[in-house]
C-alpha positions as CSV (number, residue, x, y, z in Angstrom):
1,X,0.0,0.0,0.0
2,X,1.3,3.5,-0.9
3,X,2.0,6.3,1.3
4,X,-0.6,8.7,1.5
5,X,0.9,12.0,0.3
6,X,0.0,13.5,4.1
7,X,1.5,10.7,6.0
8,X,4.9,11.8,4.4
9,X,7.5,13.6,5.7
10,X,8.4,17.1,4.3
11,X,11.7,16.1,2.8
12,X,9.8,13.5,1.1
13,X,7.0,15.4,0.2
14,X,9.4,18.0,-1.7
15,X,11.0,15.2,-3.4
16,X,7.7,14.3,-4.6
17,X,7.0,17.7,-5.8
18,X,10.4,18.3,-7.2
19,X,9.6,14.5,-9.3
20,X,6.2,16.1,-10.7
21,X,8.0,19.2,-11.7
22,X,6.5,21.4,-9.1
23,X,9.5,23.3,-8.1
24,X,8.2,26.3,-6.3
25,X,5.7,23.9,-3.9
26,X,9.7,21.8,-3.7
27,X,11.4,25.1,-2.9
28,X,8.2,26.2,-0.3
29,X,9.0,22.5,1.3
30,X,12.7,22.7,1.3
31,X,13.2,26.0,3.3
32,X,12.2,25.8,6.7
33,X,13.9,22.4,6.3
34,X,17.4,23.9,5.2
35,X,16.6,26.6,7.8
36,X,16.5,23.4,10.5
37,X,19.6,22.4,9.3
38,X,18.3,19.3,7.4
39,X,21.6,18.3,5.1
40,X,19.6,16.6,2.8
41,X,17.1,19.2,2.0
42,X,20.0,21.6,2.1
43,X,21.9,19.5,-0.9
44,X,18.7,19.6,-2.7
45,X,18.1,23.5,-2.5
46,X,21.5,23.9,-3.6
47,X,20.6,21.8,-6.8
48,X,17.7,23.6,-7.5
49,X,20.2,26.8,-7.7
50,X,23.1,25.3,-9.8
51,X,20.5,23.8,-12.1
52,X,17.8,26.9,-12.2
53,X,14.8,24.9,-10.8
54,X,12.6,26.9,-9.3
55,X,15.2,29.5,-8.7
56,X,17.5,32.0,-10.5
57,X,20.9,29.6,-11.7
58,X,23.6,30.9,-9.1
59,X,26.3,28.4,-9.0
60,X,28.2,29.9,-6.7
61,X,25.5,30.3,-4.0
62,X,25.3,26.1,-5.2
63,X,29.4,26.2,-4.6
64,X,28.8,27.8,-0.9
65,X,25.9,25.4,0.1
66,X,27.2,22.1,-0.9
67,X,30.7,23.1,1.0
68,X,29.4,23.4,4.1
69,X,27.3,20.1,4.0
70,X,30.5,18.5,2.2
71,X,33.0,20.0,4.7
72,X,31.2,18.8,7.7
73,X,31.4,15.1,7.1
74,X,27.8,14.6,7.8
75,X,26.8,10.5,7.8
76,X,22.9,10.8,7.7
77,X,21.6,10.3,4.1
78,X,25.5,10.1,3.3
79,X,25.2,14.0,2.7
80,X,28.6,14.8,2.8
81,X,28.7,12.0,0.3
82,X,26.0,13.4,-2.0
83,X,27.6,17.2,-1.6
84,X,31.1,15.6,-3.2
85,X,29.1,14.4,-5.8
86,X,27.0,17.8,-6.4
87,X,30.3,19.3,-6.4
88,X,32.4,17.0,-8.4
89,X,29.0,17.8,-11.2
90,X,29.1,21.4,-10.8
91,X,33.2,21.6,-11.2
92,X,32.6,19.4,-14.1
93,X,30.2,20.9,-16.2
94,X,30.1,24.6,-14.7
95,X,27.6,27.3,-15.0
96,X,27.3,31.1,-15.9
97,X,28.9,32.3,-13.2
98,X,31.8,29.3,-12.5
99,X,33.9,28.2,-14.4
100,X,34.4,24.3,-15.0
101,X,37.6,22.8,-13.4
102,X,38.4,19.0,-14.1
103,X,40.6,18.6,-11.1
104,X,38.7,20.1,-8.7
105,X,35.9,18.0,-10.4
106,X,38.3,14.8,-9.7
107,X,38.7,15.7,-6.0
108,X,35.3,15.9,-5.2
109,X,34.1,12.5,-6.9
110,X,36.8,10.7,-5.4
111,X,36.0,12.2,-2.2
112,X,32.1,11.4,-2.6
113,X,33.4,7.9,-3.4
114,X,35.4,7.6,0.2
115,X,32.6,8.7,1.7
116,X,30.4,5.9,1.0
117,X,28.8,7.7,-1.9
118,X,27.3,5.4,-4.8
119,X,29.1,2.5,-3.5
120,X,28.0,-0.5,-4.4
C-alpha cells in the first residue's frame, strides 16, 4: 500500500513535488527544512540553484551550500557523500557564473566515493 501523500515527511514530500515538476511547492517544502539544518534538503536546495529549478541559476551560491554540507562530514543520508558528488558535477560541467575545473571535479568524486557515496 502506498503512502498517502499527508503521511509523508516534508523532505519527502518536496521530493515528490520536485519529481512532478513542481519546483516552487519543492522550494516552499525545502526552506524551513534547510533553515532546520536538514543536510539533505539543504543538498537539494543547492541543486535547485546550480540547475535553475525553481530558482535563478547561481552556481556559486550552489558552490557555498554544498561546501558546508560536504565540509562537515555529515553520515545521515550520506550527505557529505552526495555534496562531493553535487560538487564533483558542478566543477565538471560549470555554470554562468563558475567556471568548469576537471581537477577540482576529480577531488570531489573521489571524495564522494570515500565517503560511502554510490558504492555499491
Amino acid at each position: 500500500m502506498e503512502t498517502a501523500y499527508n503521511d509523508r515527511t516534508p523532505l519527502e514530500k518536496a521530493h515528490d513535488e520536485f519529481g512532478a515538476g513542481n519546483f516552487s511547492a519543492a522550494l516552499a517544502l525545502l526552506k524551513p527544512l534547510v533553515e532546520l539544518g536538514d543536510p539533505i534538503a539543504t543538498c537539494n536546495l543547492a541543486s535547485m540553484y546550480f540547475c535553475g529549478l525553481g530558482v535563478a541559476v547561481d552556481g556559486r551560491k550552489a558552490l557555498d551550500i554544498l561546501h558546508k554540507i560536504a565540509d562537515q562530514n555529515i553520515d545521515e543520508g550520506c550527505a557529505s557523500g552526495l555534496a562531493c558528488n553535487e560538487l564533483a558535477t558542478l566543477y565538471a560541467v560549470g555554470t554562468w557564473d563558475v567556471d568548469p575545473d576537471p581537477s577540482l571535479a576529480r577531488k570531489y568524486r573521489l571524495r564522494s566515493e570515500e565517503l560511502g557515496f554510490m558504492k555499491e
